[in-house]
C-alpha positions, 0 to 999 in steps of 0.5 A, a space after each residue: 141727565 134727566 136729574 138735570 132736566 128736573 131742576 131745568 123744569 123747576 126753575 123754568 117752573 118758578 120763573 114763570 110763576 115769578 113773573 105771572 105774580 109780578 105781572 098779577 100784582 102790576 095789573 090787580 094792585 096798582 096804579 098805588 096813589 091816595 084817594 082822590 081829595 075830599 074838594 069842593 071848588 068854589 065857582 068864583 067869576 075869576 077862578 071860572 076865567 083863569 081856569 078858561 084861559 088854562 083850558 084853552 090856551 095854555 094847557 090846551 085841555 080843548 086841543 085832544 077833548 074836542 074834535 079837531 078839524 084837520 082839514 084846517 092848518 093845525 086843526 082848530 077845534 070844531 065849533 060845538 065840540 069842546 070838551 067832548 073828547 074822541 081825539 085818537 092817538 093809536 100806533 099809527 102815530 107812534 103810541 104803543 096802543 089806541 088811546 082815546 081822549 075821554 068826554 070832560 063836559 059835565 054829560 061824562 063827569 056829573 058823577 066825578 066829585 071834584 077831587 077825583 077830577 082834580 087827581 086824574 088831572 094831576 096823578 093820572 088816575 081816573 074816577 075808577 082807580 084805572 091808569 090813564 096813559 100820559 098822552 094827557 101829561 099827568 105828570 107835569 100837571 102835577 107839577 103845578 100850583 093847586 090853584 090852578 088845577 081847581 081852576 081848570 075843574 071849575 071851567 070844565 064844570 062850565 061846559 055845554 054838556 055833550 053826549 058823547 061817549 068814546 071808546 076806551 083806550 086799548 095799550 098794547 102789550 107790554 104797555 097795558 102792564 106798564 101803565 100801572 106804574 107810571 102814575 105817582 103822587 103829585 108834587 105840587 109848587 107854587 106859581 112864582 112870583 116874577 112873571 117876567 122871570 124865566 122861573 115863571 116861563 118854566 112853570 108855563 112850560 110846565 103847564 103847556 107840557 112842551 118838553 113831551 112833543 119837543 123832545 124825540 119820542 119812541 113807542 112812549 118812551 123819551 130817547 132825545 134830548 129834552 127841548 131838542 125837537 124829533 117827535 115824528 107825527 104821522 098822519 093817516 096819508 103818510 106824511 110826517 111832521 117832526 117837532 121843532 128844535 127849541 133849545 137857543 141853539 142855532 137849529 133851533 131858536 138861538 137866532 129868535 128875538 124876543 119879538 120874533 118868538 111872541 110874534 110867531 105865537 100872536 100871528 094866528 091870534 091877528 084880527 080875522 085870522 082864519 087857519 086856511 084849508 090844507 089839502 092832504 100831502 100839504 105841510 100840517 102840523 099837530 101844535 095848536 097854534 091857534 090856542 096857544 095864540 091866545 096866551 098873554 104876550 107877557 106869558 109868552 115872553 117869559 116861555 122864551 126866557 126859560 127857553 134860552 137858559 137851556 143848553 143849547 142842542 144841536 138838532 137840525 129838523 126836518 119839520 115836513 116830508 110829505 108821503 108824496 116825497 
């Protein structure tokens, strides 16, 4: 008997010691991706404009590095605030930690060289070798042609210095561990060519990283079908908006003309357009309308061509329950 207990101990002994090695070598030996390129990008009128466009109305960098005003309909970002970070996105809202979105004006990153800014864009590592979770979708930027990513480093140069500086993000466990691993090389394509091809509409939907708030969502973790709508976004006063089905089913946008799609992007974009004010309980929604408003029309249109080559998924949605319900 206690020969038997023994070896218990001992293997008790070396799983425990297994898995602190594992654990020490996730925490102290990655995020393992290449230094950040030596890059220096040029600050050409034209890169400056399409990085701006990008910023603003395509990947929404302004959506989660301002302060939005959520006292609006789908909380436009406050006059003098871009770029200077502290959206929250905690456990409230379904994320496994408190993660802060970072200052990106030129005040945070004068000592970023433009590759470290480049490889935290695109692999999710920041100026200091530390992970960055993918509530800022890393992963599909680095999906993306190069070009465009220098773009976006050239704007954000441009900003207004803001001295802001928000806390740090704090994952929980396990995922302060698992951080570690999700960052990866970048595999970069190029913009294709047709941009009216469904091809180019799947780069934008690449860029606008719409399968990560279109497809179900639990503590980090994908478990719904991609396009088919589910993430629940929880407001502070109870209230849950669920995110659209846009696959070309009929639960979701199988019924939508071309037309009806861009237009339902160009409505907050009208002459005089104002996002009304929203009282707590009343329907309100995360998605940036007003910045994604701002893309071309032609842009659009190749986002609904890629949207209907999907499979089509039945998912019927709930988009708003209100605490009061």
């Amino acid at each position: 008997m206690k020969k038997t207990l023994t070896i218990v101990k001992y293997v008790v002994v070396c799983a425990l010691l297994l898995i602190a090695g594992v654990l020490t070598y996730v925490k102290t030996m990655l995020p393992n991706v290449a230094e950040a390129p030596q890059i220096k990008v040029a600050m050409t009128p034209e890169r400056i404009e399409r990085g701006k466009y990008l910023a603003h109305n395509v990947m929404v960098c302004m959506d989660c590095h301002s302060a939005r005003d959520w006292s609006k309909f789908a909380g436009p970002p406050k006059e003098g605030t871009l770029g200077m970070g502290g959206e929250v996105f905690d456990q409230s809202m379904g994320f496994p930690g408190k993660f802060v979105a970072p200052n990106i004006t030129p005040f945070a990153l004068k000592d970023w060289t433009d590759g470290e800014i480049f490889r935290a864009i695109t692999t999710g590592v920041n100026k200091d070798g530390k992970a960055l979770f993918p509530v800022m979708p890393h992963i599909s930027y680095g999906k993306l042609d190069k070009t465009d990513i220098e773009a976006v480093v050239a704007y954000i140069r441009t900003l207004n210095p803001i001295e802001n500086t928000p806390e740090q993000s704090s994952p929980d466990f396990p995922m302060n561990f698992i951080i570690n691993t999700i960052p990866s090389e970048a595999q970069f394509t190029t913009i294709p060519a047709d941009k009216n091809s469904a091809a180019y509409g799947q780069y934008l939907v690449t860029a606008s990283a719409c399968f990560d708030c279109h497809t179900k969502q639990e503590k980090g973790e994908f478990t719904g079908e991609p396009f088919a709508g589910g993430f629940e976004f929880k407001a502070p006063d109870g209230s849950v908006t669920t995110s659209a089905n846009i696959t070309p089913h009929s639960t979701g946008i199988g019924s939508w003309t071309e037309e009806q799609f861009v237009q339902r992007f160009k409505l907050y974009k009208e002459l005089n357009y104002e996002s009304p004010k929203v009282a707590p309980g009343e329907f309100q929604t995360p998605m940036p309308w007003v910045m994604y408003a701002g893309m071309s029309k032609e842009d659009l249109a190749a986002i609904y061509k890629f949207l209907r080559s999907l499979e089509p998924k039945k998912n019927e949605i709930v988009k708003f329950k209100s605490a009061k319900s």
